[in-house]
N, C-alpha and C positions, 0 to 999 in steps of 0.2 A: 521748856523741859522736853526733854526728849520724849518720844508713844513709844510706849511696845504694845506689842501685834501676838494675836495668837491663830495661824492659820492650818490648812489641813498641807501644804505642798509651799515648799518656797524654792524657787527655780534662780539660781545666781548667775546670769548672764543673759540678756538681753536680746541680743543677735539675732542671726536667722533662725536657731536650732531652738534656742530657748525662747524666745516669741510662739515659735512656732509651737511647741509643746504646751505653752500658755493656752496659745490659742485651742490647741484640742480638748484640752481640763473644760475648757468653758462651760462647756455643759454636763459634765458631771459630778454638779451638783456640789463640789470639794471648794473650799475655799484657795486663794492659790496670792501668794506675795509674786512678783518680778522683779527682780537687783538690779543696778549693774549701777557702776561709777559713771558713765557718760550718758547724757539722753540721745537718742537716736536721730540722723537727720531728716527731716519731713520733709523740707524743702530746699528747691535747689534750681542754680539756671537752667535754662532747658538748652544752652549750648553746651555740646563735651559731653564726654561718657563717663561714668564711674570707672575709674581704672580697674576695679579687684570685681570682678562678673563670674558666674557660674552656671556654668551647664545642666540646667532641671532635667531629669528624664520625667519620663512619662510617669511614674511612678510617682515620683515628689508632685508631678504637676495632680495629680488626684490627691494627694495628699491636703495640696494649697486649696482644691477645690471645694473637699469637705470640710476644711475648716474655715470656708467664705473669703477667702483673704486674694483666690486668682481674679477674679474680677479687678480689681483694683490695680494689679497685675497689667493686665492687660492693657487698662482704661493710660495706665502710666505708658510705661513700654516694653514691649516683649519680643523678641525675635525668634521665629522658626527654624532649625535646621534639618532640612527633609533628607540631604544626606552627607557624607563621610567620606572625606578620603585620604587615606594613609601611605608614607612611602616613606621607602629608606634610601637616604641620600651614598648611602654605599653599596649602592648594589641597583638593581630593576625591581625587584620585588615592592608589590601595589596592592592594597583593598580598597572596594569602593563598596561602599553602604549605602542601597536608596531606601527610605523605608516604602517606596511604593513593591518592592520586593516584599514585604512581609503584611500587605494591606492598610498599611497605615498612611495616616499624609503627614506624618514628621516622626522624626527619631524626638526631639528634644528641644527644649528653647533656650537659650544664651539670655539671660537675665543679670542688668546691673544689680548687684548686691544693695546698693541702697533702695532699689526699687522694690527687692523682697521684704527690708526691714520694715521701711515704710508702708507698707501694702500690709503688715502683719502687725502694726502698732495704729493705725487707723481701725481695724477690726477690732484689735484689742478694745480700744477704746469706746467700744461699744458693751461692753460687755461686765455686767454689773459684779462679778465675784471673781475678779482678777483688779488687782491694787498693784501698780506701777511706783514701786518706789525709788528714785534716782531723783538726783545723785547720792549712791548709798553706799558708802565703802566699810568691808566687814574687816573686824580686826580678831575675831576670833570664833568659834566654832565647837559646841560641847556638847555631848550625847547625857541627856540626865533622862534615865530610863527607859520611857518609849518616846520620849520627846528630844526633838534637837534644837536647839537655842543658838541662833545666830546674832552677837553681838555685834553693834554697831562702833564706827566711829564716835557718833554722837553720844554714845553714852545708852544709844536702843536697844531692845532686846527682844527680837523675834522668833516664837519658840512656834516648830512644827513638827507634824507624825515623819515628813519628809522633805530631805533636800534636796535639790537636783544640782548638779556641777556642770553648767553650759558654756562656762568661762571660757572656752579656749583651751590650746595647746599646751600653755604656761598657766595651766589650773591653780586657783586658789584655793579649793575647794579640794580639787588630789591635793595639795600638799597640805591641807591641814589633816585630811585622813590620812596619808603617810601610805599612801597607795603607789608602790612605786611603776617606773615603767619598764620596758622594753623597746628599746629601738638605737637610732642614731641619725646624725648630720651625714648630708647625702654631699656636702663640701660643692655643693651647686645652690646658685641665686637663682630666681625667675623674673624676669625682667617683663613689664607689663605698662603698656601703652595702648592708644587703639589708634588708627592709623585709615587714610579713604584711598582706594586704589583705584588705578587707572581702570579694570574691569570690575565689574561687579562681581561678590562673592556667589552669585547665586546658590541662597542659604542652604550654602555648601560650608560643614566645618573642616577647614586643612589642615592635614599636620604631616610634617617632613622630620624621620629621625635624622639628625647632625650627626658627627663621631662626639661633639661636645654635649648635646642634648637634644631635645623634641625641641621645636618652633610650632607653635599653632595660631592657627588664624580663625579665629570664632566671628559669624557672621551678625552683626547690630544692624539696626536700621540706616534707610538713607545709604546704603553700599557701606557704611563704614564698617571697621573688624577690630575686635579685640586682639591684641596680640600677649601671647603666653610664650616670651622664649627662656628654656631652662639652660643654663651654661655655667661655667665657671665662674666663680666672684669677683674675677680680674676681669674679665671680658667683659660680667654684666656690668659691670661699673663703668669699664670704658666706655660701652655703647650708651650708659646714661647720661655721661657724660660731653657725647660727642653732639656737635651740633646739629640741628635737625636736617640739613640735607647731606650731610655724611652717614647719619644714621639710616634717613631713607635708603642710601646707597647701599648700606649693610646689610640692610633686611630684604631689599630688591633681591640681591645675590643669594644671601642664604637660603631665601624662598623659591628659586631658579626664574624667579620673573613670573610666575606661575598669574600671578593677578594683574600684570601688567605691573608697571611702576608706581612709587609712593608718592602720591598727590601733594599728602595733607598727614599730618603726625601731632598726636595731641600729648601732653607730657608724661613722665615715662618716671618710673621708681622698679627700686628691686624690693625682694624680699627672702630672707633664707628658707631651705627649702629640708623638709626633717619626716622621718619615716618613725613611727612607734605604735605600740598598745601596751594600756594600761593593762597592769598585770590581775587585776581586779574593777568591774564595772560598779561593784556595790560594796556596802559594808552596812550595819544596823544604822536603820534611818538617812540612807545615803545611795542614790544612784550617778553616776557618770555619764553625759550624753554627747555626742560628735566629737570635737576636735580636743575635750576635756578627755575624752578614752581611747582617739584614738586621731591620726594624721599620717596623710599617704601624698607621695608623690602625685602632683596635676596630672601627668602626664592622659590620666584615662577620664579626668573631668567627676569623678565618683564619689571626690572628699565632704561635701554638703551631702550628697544622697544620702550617701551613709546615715549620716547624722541625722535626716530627716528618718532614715528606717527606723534608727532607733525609737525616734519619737513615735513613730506610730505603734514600734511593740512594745515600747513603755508604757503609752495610751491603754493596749490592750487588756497588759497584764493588770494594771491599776483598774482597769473595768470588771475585769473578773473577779480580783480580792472584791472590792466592794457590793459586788451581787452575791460571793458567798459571805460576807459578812467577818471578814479579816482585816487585820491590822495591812494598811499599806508601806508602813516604813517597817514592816518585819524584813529581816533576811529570809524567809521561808518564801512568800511572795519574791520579792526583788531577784532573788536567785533565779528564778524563771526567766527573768530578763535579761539576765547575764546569759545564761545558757543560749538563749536566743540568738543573742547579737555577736556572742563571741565567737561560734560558727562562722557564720554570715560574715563578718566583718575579717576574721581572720584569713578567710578565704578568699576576701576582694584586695586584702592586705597584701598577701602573699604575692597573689596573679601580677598585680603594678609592681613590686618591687621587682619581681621576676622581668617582669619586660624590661622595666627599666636599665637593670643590670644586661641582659640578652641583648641591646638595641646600643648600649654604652660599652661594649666589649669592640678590641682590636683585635681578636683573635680570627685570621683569614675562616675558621672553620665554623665559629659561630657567623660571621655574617652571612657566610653559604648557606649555612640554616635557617635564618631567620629571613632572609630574600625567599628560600626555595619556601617557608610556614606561612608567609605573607602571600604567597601566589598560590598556593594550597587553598588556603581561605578564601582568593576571590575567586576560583575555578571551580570550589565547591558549593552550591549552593545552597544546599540544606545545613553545612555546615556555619557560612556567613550569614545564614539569618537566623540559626541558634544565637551564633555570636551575639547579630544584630540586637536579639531580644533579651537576652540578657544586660546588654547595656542598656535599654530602653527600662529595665525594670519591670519588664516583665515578666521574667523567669527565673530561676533561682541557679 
């Protein structure tokens, strides 16, 4: 016979966003369910990189710290990148980011995606008021009063003060609240392998804008690099499809040989590539967290931060209801959180798709500009290490 559950928070997707917000509840004292349809991978060769990796700033990496789960991190694998450098393939115009310009000794770390799951479900698993339910697939979802009852496939029924939607981009969780979006198909793939070059990247992250897209080379252990190239869906396919030392060939050129030649090429997938915000973060008994509210061009490496901010200001806000003695699944509360993040989030929204569009234009007048904005930025230096800190998550 199927259980049903009656908890204070039920978080529907697993991932790094909702592990992670798991993991912060921990200790406050709330009972808390975790969904998702697939269990998460623990283990795995130690040859090869996880193809789908992310760029931690400093911000997320405090984030992992206080909620115990960076160690583990580390002990796996993690990679530095102390600094940045940018250029536009049509034009001269260059930034170079060291964080030892702004006192630090890295900008941010390039982390395999499984290494954060795993590193955040290890923790988990320590922790006596978080219940791990998967494989658990919901088939429907219904607000009775102040309570929300999440029905199972199996016939389960898990009623709580709050849901979280961690689900991803193709929410279950928005479409059952009817939360629509805003956004669109950016009609570009990103193509993602990781790849060992003749020089070493010295944990330096690269990236060259194309007229077709960004190419980046994020730095892994061992000299090896994640590669993120954005292009059209005819192109990424071709290139996924080409043999590996044709492909080498490919990427050698587009990159202008910058790391020397390609060694060694590990296997390669696309994925489509979509720009949106949910038009609403919350509803009674209902909050939206990362790529469920909201999903941005790679291009600036920011799409997990995000999702991590949220969780630390959904933490907050949820810490303060409960110290004045409020219902946490009110819209009263919750709205706090939307305010929060829809600032925040709209604005880092906005800046990527901006570039994006600025850096993808043929127009001889915009690339003038953005060559002459680019050289601007590394000539100025109070200016580049604003910039700098604001992608590190340090500044608002």
């Amino acid at each position: 016979m199927a259980e049903d559950r009656q908890v204070d928070i039920a978080i529907v997707g697993a991932g790094m966003v909702g592990a992670s917000l798991a993991c912060a509840l921990a200790d406050s004292g709330l009972s808390i369910a975790l969904l998702d349809t697939q269990a998460p991978l623990l283990e795995w060769p130690q040859a090869g990189f996880d193809l789908r990796v992310s760029a931690i700033t400093r911000a997320s990496e405090r984030l992992f710290t206080d909620i115990g789960a960076w160690p583990t991190m580390q002990a796996q694998r993690v990679s530095p990148f102390r600094e940045m450098h940018v250029w536009d393939a049509a034009g001269e115009g260059t930034v170079h980011f060291d964080s030892a310009d702004v006192g630090e000794t890295h900008l941010g770390h390039i982390i395999e995606n499984r290494v954060i799951v795993a590193a955040l479900h290890t923790r988990l698993a320590t922790r006596d008021n978080v219940a791990f339910l998967c494989p658990h697939r919901l088939v429907q979802v219904r607000r009775d009063g102040r309570t929300t009852v999440l029905y199972g496939e199996d016939g389960s029924q898990l009623r709580c003060a709050l849901v979280v939607g961690a689900d991803g981009g193709r929410s279950w969780i928005r479409r059952q609240a009817a939360i629509p979006v805003h956004g669109w198909d950016y009609d570009h793939h990103a193509l993602v392998t990781y790849v060992r070059t003749q020089r070493h990247h010295a944990e330096t992250a690269w990236q060259r804008f194309l007229p077709t897209g960004p190419l980046a080379f994020l730095p892994l252990s061992d000299g090896w690099s994640s590669i993120v190239w954005s292009t059209s869906p005819q192109q990424a396919d071709a290139l996924c499809a080409m043999p590996d030392a044709q492909f080498a060939c490919e990427l050698e050129a587009a990159f202008e040989y910058t790391l020397g030649t390609v060694e060694e090429t590990g296997p390669r997938a696309t994925y489509p590539l979509r720009f949106f915000d949910a038009r609403r973060y919350i509803a009674p008994g209902l909050a939206l967290v990362g790529d469920a509210a909201h999903t941005m061009h790679p291009l600036a490496g920011q799409g997990v931060n995000l999702g991590l901010a949220d969780v630390a200001s959904l933490v907050a806000v949820l810490h303060d209801a409960l110290a004045k003695g409020r219902a946490i699944g009110s819209e009263a509360v919750l709205r706090r959180y939307e305010r929060w993040r829809k600032a925040d989030n709209l604005t880092m929204l906005a800046t990527v798709d901006s570039f994006k569009r600025v850096f993808g234009s043929d127009m001889q007048t915009v690339k003038t500009l953005r060559n002459l904005g680019l050289g601007l930025a590394n000539r100025i230096g109070p200016l580049r290490n604003t910039l700098m800190r604001v992608a590190m998550g340090m500044e608002q």
